[in-house]
N, C-alpha and C positions, 0 to 999 in steps of 0.2 A: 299247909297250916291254915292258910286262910278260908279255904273249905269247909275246915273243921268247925271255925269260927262261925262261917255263914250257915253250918249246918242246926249246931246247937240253939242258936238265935231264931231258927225259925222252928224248930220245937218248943223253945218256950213260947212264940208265938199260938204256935197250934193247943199247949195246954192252958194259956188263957182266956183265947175263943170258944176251945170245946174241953172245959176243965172237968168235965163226969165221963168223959169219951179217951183219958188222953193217955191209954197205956199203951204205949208204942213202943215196939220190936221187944215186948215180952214175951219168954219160950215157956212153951209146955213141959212140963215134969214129967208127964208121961213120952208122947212122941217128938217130941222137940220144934213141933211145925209150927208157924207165926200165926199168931190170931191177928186173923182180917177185919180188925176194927176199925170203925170210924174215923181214929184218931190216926192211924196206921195211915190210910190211904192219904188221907188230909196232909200229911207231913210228906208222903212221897208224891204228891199230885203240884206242891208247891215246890219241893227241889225241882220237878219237870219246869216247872214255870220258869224261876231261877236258869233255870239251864240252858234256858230257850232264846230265841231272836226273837221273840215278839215285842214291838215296839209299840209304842201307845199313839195313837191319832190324834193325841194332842200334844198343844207343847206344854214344853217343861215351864210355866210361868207360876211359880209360887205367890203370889200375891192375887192371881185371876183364881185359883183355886179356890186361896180360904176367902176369898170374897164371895164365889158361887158356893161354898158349906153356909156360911152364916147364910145367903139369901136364900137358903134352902130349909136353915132352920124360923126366921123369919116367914116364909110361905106355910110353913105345918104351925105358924101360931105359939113356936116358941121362941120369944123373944131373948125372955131371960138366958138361956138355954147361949145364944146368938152371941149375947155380952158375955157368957162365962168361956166360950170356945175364943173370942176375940181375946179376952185377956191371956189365956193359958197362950193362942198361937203366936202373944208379943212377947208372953216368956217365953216360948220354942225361942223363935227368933234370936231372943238376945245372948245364948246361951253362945260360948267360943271356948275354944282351949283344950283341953282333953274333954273326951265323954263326949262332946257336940257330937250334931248330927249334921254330915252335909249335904245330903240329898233330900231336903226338906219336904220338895214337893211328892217327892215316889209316898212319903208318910202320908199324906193329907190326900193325896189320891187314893190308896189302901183304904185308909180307913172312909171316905165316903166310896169306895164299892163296896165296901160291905156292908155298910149302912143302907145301899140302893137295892143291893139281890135280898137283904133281909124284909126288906119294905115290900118288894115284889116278890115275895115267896111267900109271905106272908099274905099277900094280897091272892093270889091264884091258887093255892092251897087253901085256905080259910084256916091257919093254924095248925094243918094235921102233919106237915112234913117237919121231920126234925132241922133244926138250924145250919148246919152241915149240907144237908140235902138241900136246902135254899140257895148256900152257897155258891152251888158247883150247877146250879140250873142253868136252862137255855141251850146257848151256844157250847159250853160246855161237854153237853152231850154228843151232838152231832157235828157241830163245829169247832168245836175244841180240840184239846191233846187227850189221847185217849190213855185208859188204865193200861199201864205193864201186865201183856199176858204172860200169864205161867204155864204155858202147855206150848206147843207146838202149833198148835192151829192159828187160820185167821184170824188177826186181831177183832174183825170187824162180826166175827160169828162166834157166838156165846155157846159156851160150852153145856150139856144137858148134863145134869146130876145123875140120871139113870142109865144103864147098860146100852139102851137102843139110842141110836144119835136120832135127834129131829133138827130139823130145820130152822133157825132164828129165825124170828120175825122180820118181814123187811119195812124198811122204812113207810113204808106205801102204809103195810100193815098198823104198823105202830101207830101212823098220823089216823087208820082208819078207826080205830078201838081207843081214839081220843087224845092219844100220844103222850100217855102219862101210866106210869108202871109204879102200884100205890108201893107204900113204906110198907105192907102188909107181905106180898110178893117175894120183897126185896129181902126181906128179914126169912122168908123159908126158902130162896136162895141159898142166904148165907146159914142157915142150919142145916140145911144138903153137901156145906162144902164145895160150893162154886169155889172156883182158885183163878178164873179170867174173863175173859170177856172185853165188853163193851159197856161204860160205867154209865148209863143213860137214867139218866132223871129228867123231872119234869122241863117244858119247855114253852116258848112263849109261842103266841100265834105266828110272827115274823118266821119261821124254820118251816112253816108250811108253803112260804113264798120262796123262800130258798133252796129247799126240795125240787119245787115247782122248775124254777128257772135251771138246776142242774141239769133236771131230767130233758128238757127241753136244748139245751145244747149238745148235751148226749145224743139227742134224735138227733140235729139239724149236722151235725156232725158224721153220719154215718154216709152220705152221699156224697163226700168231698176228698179228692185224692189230696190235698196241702192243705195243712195248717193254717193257722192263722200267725202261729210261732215262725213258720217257715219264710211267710210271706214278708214280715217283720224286720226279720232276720237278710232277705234279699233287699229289701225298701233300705234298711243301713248299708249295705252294701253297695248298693245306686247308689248313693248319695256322698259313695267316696269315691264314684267313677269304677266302680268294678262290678260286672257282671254276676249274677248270683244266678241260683240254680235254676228258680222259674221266672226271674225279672233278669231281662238283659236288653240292650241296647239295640233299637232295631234302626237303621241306618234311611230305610224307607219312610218312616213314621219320625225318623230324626226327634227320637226320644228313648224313656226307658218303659217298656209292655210287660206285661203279663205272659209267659209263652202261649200261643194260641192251643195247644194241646191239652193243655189242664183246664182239668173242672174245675172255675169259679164264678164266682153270681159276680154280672154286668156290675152291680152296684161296685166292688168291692174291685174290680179292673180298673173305674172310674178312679177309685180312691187310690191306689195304689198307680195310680198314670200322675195324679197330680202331687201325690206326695213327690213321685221320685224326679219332679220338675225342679226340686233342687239338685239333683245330681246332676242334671242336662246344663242347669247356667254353671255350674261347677267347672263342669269339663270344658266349657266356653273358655271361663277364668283362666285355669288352670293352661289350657291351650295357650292362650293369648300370654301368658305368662314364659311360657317355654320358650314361644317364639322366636320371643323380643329377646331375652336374658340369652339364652343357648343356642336360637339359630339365625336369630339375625345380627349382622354387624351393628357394634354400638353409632355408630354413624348414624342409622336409621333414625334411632328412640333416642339419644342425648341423655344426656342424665337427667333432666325432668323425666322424660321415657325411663328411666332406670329406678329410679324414685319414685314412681307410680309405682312398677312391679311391684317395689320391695314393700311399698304401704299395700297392695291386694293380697300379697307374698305375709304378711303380719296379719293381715283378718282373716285368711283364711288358715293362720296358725290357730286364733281362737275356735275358727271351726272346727280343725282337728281335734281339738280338745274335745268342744259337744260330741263326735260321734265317738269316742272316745268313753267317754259316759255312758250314751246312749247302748256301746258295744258290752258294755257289761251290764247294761240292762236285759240286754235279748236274752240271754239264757234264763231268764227268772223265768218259771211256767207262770201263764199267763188262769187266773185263778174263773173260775164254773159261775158262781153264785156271790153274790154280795159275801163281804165276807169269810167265804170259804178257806182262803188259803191266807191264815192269818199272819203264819211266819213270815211271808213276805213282805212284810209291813208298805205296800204297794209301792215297791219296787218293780213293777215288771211293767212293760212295753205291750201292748196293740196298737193296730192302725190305727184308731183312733187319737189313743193319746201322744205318738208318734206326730199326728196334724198338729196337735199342741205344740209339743218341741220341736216343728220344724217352722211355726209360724215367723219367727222372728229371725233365722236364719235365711229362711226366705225372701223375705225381704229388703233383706243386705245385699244377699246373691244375686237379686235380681236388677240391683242397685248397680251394683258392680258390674254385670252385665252390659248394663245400660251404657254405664262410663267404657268400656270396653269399644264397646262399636261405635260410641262415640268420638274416642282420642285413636282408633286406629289408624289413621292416617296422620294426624295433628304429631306435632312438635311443639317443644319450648313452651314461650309466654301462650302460643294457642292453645295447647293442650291445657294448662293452665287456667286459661279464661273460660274453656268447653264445659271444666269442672266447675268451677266457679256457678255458670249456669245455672245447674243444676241445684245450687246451696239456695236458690228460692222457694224454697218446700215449705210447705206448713207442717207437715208432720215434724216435732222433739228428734223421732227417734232418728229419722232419713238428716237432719240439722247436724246432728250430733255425731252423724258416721262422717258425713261429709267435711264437715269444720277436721275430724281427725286425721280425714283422708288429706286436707288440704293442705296442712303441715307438715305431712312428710312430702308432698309433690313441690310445694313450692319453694323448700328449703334452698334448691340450688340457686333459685331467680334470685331471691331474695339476698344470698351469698356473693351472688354477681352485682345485684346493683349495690351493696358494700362496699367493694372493689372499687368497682369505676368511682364511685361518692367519695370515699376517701383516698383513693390511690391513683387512680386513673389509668385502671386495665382494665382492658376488657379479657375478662376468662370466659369465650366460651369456644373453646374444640370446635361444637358440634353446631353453628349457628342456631342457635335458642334463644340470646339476647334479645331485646327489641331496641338496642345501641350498635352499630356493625362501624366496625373501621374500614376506611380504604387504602390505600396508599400510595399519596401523595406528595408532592413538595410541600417543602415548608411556608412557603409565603400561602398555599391554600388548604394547610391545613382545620385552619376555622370554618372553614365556608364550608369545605368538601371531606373534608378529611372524617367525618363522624358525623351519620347519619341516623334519623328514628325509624326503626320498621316499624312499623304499624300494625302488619300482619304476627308478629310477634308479640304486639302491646297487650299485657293481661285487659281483661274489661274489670279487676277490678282495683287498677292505676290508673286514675283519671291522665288524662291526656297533658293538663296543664303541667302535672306533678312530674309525668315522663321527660316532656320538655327539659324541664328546670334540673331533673336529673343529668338530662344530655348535658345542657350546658357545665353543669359544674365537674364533670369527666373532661369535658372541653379546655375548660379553664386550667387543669391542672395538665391536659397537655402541653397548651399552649404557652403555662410558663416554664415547662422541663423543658422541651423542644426550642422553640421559637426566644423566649428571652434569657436561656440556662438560667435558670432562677427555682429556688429549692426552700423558700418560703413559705410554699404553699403546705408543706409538712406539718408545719408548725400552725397555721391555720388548722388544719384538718386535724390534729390535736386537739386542739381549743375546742373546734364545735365537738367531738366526742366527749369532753369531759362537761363541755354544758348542757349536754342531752341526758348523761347519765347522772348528772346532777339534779335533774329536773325529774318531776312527776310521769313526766311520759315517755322518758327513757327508760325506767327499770327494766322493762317486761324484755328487750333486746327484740331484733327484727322480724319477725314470724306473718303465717299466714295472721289475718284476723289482729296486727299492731298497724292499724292505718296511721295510727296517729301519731306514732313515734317513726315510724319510718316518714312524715311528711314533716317532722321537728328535728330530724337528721338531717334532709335533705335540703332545708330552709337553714339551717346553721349553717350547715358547711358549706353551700351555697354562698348566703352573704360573707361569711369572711373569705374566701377564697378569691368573690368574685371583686372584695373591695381592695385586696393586694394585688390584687390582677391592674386594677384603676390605677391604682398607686403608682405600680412597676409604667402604666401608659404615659402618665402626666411628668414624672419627675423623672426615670431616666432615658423615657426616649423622647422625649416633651412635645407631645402631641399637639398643644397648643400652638406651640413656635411653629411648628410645622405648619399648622393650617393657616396660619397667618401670613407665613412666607408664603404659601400658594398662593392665597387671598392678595397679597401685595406684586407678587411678578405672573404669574397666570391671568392674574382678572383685572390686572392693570390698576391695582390702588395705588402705588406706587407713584404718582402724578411724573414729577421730576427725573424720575429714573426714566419713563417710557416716553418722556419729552427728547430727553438727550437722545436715548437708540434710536428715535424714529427720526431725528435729524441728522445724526451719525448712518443709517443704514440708509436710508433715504435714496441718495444716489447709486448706491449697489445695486439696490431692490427694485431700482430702474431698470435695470440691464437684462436681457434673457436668462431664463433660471437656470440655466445650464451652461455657463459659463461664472458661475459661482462659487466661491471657495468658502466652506465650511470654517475651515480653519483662519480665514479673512475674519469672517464673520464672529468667531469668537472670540477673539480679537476687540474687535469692535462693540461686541458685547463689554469684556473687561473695562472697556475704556469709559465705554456709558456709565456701568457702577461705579469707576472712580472718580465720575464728574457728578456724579449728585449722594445723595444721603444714603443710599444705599451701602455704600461703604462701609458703615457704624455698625451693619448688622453681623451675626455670628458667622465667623468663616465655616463653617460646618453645613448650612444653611447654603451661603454665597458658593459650596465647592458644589450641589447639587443642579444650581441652576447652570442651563448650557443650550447648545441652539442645535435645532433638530429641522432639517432639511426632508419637506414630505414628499412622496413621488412626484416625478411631472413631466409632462407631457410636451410636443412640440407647441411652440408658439406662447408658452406661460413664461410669467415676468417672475421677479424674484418676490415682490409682493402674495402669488400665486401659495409657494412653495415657502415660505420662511416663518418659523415658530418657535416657543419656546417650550423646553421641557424639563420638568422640576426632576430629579431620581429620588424616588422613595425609597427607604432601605427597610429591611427586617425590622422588627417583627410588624413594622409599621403596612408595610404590601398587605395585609390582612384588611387593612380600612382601602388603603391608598391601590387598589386592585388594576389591573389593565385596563377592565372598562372604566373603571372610574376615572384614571390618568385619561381613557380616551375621550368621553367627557369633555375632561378639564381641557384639551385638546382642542375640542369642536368649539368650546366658550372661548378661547381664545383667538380663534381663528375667527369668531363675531366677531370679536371685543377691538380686534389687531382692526377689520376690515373698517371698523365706526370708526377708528381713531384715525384713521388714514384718510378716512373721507373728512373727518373732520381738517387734520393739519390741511389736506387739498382745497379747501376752502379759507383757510387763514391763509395762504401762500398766496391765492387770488387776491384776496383782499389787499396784502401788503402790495403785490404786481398793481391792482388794480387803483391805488390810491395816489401816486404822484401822477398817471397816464389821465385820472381824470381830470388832474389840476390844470394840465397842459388844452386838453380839449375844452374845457371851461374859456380860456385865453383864446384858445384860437375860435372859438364860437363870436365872441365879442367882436373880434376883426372881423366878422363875414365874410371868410372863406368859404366855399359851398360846402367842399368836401371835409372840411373840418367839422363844419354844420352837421352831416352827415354822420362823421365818426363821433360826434357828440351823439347822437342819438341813440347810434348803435353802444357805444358805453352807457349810456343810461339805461336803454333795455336789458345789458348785462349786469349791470351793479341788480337793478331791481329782481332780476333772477335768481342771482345769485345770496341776496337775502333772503330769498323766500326759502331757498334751500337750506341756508344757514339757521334760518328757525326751527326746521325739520328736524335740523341734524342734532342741533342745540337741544332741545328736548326731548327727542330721542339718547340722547346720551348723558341727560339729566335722571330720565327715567333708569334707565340699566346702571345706571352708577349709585344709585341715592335708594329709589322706592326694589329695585330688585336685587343688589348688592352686598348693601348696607342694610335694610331690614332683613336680610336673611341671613346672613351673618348676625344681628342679633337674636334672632330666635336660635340659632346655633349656638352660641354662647351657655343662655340659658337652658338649654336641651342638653349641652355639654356638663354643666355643675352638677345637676341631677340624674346622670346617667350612673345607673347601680351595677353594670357589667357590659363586657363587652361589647354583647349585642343590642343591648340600650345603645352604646358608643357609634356603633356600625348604623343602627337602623338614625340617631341624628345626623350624622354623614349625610346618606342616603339623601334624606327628606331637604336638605339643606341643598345639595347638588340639584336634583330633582325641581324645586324650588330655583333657583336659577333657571333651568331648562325651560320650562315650561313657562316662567313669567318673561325670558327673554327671546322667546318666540321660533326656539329650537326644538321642541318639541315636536311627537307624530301629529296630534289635533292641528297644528301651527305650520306645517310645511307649504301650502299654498300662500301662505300670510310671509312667510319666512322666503318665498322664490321673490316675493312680488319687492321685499325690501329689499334684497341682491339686486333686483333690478334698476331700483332706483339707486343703490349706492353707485354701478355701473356707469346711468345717466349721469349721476355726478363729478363722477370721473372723466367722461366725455366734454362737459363742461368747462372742467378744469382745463382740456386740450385746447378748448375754442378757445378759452378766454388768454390764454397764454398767447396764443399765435394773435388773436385780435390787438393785446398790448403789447407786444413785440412791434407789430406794421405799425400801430401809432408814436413810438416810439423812435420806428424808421424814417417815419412820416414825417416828426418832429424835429427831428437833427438831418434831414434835407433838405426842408424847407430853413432852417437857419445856414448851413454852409450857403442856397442858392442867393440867400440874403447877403452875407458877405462877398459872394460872385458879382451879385447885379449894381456892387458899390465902385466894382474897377471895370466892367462892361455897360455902359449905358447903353441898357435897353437892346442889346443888339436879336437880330431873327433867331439864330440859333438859341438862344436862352429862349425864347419864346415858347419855339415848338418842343423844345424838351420841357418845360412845364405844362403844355397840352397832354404828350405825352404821360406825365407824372399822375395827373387828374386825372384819366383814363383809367390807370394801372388801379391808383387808390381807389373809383368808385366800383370798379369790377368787384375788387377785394372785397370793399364793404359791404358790397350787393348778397355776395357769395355766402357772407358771414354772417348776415342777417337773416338770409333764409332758413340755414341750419341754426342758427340761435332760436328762430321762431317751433321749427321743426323739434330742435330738445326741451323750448318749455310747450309744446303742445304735449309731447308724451309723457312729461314729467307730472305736467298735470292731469293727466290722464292715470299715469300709476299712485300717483299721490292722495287721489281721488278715493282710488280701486280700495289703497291701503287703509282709506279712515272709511271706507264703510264695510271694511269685513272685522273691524276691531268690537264691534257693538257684539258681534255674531260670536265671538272667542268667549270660553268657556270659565277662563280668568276672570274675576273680577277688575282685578288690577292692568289688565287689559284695555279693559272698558274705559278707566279711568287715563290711559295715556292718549285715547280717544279725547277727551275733553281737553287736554292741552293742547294739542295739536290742533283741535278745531274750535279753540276756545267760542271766535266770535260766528260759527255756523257757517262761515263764511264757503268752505269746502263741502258743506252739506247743501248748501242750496245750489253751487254751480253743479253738481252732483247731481240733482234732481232736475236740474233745466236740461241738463246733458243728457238725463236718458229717456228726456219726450222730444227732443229735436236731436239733427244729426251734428255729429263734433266738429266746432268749429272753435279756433282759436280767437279770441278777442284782446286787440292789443292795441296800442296807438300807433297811429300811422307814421310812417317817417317820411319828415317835412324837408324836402329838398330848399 
């Protein structure tokens, strides 16, 4: 039905173009055969059209049309002509509903071609060809659709009117005799009763160039056993990894050739080697692809490794598609001459235009290639980072594969540190993370328990950002684990719903959201890490803690470490191996219930206990006796081994200063009624009291010198290294944002003690040489004991011999037993004066050593206990006389 329609419509077309010509399929009265009129052919020449695939070479743009008619009628000068086509084509235009036309542009293209063939017919004719014969000129004839023969014979050889066949003219012919067959010819044709043929009319000069170049492929063609269709045909076939008939795959050349047997031109080997370089990175891909997925264990590749596949596994789905395309191009014959094979509306494939269509494939391919040999060995965050790499291109197009490529590769990293962020798992099977767990106790879970690989870290996760990731997977261990605490849930809620509330949350976690993934990680960071603080301070009360350290470890305690040290005092005398532990804890309880200690939290007061260190023959209980705080969960995470060991070695200074200290107040108190007595007995002039006068004065004098030593020495460690670092501890404390803020002010606080109390590696020569004097003072302490003991002796015999010589007068025996006595005492004193002189020679001598290597100490605050101790230079200049002359003690002499 619709035939019908489209038939009649184009007959009324043909009788108002050629309305004196238009008696079409009228029969004869006499033999009933069709008159081959003008109008006849005209009508069957356009159903062929109609009928046909030929497609027009331009596009269908209705508005680019009538704008080139009006400027076409504008260039011939008729303007008016311009404005009446513009108006009519805005009535076309407006027209809808029934009766419209909707293929506006097919009208306005008709009607300027035949405006153009009548212009040019008119122009190369000079007027003599009928309007019809204009029409169907050109291409028409020899490139066109040729007339329906009615005979049997070749369409392309025209039938003779006469009995004897001759020969049609050939092409060669036609162009040589001017390539125009007048209206004259044509017309006693058609009175002889031609009935077929070849409908040739006139033609432009272009059909001589197109001839030209036919004939010329025709030659060039005869010396060649393959196509150029064939070749084509195999090049598509490379390029899906399959061998074709003359291009196949040569394992030497490790590409796709030409077979060496066939005739073809170098040129065309060349071209056909480089087209099918896309089939060679193909089969790369493709390879690399099978490997991973089908024959290696997933263990190798990881799911990043799997994720790659499936994103090469996706482009080269698009490829499939192009050859795919390209495969139903092959078969289109590939057309002689410009124009020649019109039906194909350039649809067909050669090598040439093949290079077109595989340029940009190519370049994917080879892209991909690239990443191939690159991530073959890589894993995880690496393979990840390899790719990344390579995302510094300038070229859109390589920008634009890769950013797509990097989306599906990085989707699992990106999954994973989700996880850990808010959950605190690590999901990775196949170690790809750049977070790895160990497993561990729980007191070291912080430290050790969760580590950063590096060699897994994308390069494009800054390093800070990784950090802060670890930490806060950390955080949310450490309060499942270590404080059973289920808070952090609700934290990690919170910061989700304030990332996705925000600007930089929409877009959700991806390759290419650096910035919502660093506004996730920053959220759920701080609240996680400030409930972590929280759970520190208020239910394990880290404060108390440190303080009770601070008060029974470093001795702030005054009152507490008065009593134990007078309370142990006499134990600590004894051989350390003859020492009961259990005594001694004892002795402990008893000390905290005689001073203020008592008041503080039993919680606190059940940790502290006394800890007996190895030892060896000959060590006192002094040697061997310490005290030790227990830290409990989750607190061991600050409070670690070495750190307790530390606190350990500070105490065993701290214990060592105080004891030299009380050693010197014990003297003191010894040494103050024994001097009263020697003063009295000086007055009487007794020799030998005289004597022990002296020798007590050289002792008291020593033994202040000591006492100032010690005094400031333990002004210093108490006050300038103690107390100031516990306040910067405090303040390091208020402003710590998570736990390794919390851990690293610890740190730097302990640390800070060490190193300013002269425990430190820099400090151990400085640190032997103060052992040593504290020793000397201890020694000291021996002399001056036994020294006021004999005066003492000295002093309650010589009063009993007072009461004797009141009921003996005078007699020999009393005599020579106080000869006797004088004897004994100046020996003694002799004896004690030597070695009194012998401890301050060395003492000053160490004492010396100690204040001139205090300048040289890398502390500042070093320096400055330097200046108390030698306020008035005095140790600096015997220091400087002492090492241009040989050591000699300078004392006052004792005056018999």
């Amino acid at each position: 039905m619709e035939g019908d329609v489209v038939a009649d419509l184009v007959k009324q077309l043909v009788k108002r173009i050629l309305p004196g010509q238009a008696n079409v399929s009228e029969k004869s009265s006499s033999n009933g055969d069709h008159r081959d009129t003008v109008g006849e052919r005209a009508y069957q020449y356009a159903m062929r059209i109609i009928g046909s695939r030929i497609a027009p070479s331009l596009a269908s743009d209705e508005v680019a049309m009538a704008e080139a008619i009006k400027r076409q009628l504008v260039l011939e000068g008729r303007s008016s002509d311009a404005l009446t086509f513009a108006d009519l084509h805005r009535r076309f235009a407006s027209l809808s509903g029934p009766g419209s036309v909707e293929n506006r542009w097919a009208v306005l293209y008709l009607l300027r071609a035949v405006s153009e063939d009548q212009r040019r017919e008119g122009v190369e004719t000079r007027g003599i060809a009928t309007p019809f014969t204009s029409t169907l000129s050109g291409p028409a004839a020899l490139g066109g659709l040729q007339a329906l023969p009615k005979s049997a014979e070749h369409p392309k050889l025209q039938v003779p009117h006469s009995d004897s066949p001759s020969p049609s003219p050939s092409p060669k012919n036609t162009l040589r005799n001017g390539g125009i067959r007048s209206s004259k010819s044509q017309s006693a044709s058609s009175d002889h009763g031609h009935q077929g043929g070849v409908l040739i009319l006139s033609k432009d000069a272009d059909n001589v160039k197109s001839v030209a170049i036919r004939e010329f492929v025709e030659i060039s063609q005869v010396d060649l056993e393959v196509t150029e269709a064939a070749l084509v045909r195999d090049v598509v076939y490379a390029c899906q990894g399959i061998d074709g008939r003359y291009v196949k795959f040569d394992k030497d050349q490790d590409g796709y050739v030409v077979d060496s047997n066939v005739k073809v031109p170098k040129a065309t080997r060349v071209l056909v080697r480089r087209l099918c370089e896309v089939g060679w990175l193909f089969r790369r891909v493709r390879n690399h692809i099978s490997e991973s997925l089908e024959d290696g264990p997933l263990e190798a590749i990881g799911t990043v490794g799997q994720a790659f596949c499936a994103a090469l596994q996706e482009e080269l789905g698009d490829y499939y598609r192009l050859m795919a395309v390209l495969e139903t191009q092959v078969y289109h014959p590939i057309p002689f001459m410009s124009g020649g094979v019109a039906n194909n509306g350039g649809n067909y494939l050669s090598l040439r235009r093949l290079s077109v269509w595989l340029a940009e494939p190519l370049t994917r391919m080879r892209l991909m290639a690239v990443l191939v040999d690159d991530c073959k060995t890589l894993r995880g965050g690496a393979m990840a980072g390899a790719i990344h790499m390579h995302l510094q291109h300038g070229d859109p197009l390589v920008r634009s594969f890769l950013k797509r490529l990097m989306r599906r590769v990085c989707a699992p990293i990106y999954e994973m540190i989700r996880r850990w962020v808010l959950e605190g798992e690590v999901d990775d099977l196949y170690g790809e993370f750049f977070v790895v767990a160990q497993p561990v106790k729980a007191e070291a879970l912080w430290r050790q328990g969760y580590q950063l690989q590096t060699s897994m870290l994308p390069s494009f996760i800054p390093e800070p950002l990784a950090k802060r990731i670890l930490r806060t997977g950390k955080s949310i261990n450490f309060l499942r684990v270590c404080c059973e605490d289920q808070g952090w849930a609700r934290a990690a809620a919170a910061a989700v719903a304030t990332v996705r509330a925000s600007a930089n949350g929409g877009g959700g976690l991806g390759y290419g959201e650096t910035e919502a993934l660093e506004s996730l990680v920053v959220e759920a960071a701080g609240r996680i890490d400030l409930h972590l603080i929280q759970i520190v301070y208020n239910r394990y009360k880290f404060r108390d803690q440190c303080l009770a350290i601070k008060r029974y470890l470093l001795l702030g305690q005054g009152d507490f470490i008065q009593y134990l040290m007078d309370l142990v005092g006499p134990e600590l005398s004894l051989p350390a191996n003859t020492l009961s532990a259990f005594k001694l804890s004892g002795t402990l309880e008893s000390a905290i219930r005689a001073s203020n200690a008592q008041y503080d939290d039993s919680d606190i007061l059940d940790r502290l206990r006394v800890k007996m260190m190895p030892h060896s023959d000959g060590d006192r209980g002094w040697d061997v006796f310490s005290l030790q705080y227990d830290a409990r969960d989750p607190l061991t995470t600050v409070f670690t081994e070495d750190v307790m060991a530390r606190y350990l070695r500070i105490f065993n200074f701290l214990w060592r200063l105080k004891r030299v200290e009380h050693a010197l107040s014990a003297t003191w108190q010894t040494m103050k009624p024994n001097c009263l007595v020697a003063r009295l007995s000086a007055i009487k002039g007794d020799g030998v009291k005289s004597e022990l006068t002296v020798v007590l004065r050289r002792c008291q004098t020593l033994r202040n010198e000591m006492n100032h030593f010690v005094t400031n020495l333990q002004y210093y460690i108490m006050f300038e290294v103690l107390e100031f670092s516990w306040a910067n501890f405090l303040e390091e404390m208020e402003v710590a944002h998570d736990l390794d803020e919390l851990i690293a002010a610890h740190e730097k606080y302990l640390g800070s003690i060490v190193e300013k109390a002269l425990l430190g590696e820099r400090s151990q020569l400085l640190c032997k040489t103060l052992f040593s004097l504290f020793d000397l003072i201890l020694r000291f302490r021996g002399l001056a004991d036994r020294l006021f003991e004999n005066a003492r002796e000295m002093d309650a015999s010589q009063n009993s011999t007072k009461q004797r010589a009141k009921k003996e007068f005078h007699s020999a025996t009393l005599s020579g037993r106080k000869s006797s006595m004088s004897s004994l005492s100046g020996d003694f004193l002799a004896t004690i004066g030597e070695e009194m002189d012998g401890v301050a020679v060395e003492y000053s001598s160490l004492l010396e050593g100690f204040i001139a290597q205090l300048p040289a100490q890398q502390h500042v605050d070093l320096k400055f206990l330097s200046f108390r101790l030698d306020f008035s230079e005095f140790y600096t200049r015997q220091h400087m006389s002492m090492s241009t002359t040989p050591l000699k003690f300078k004392r006052t002499p004792l005056k018999m």
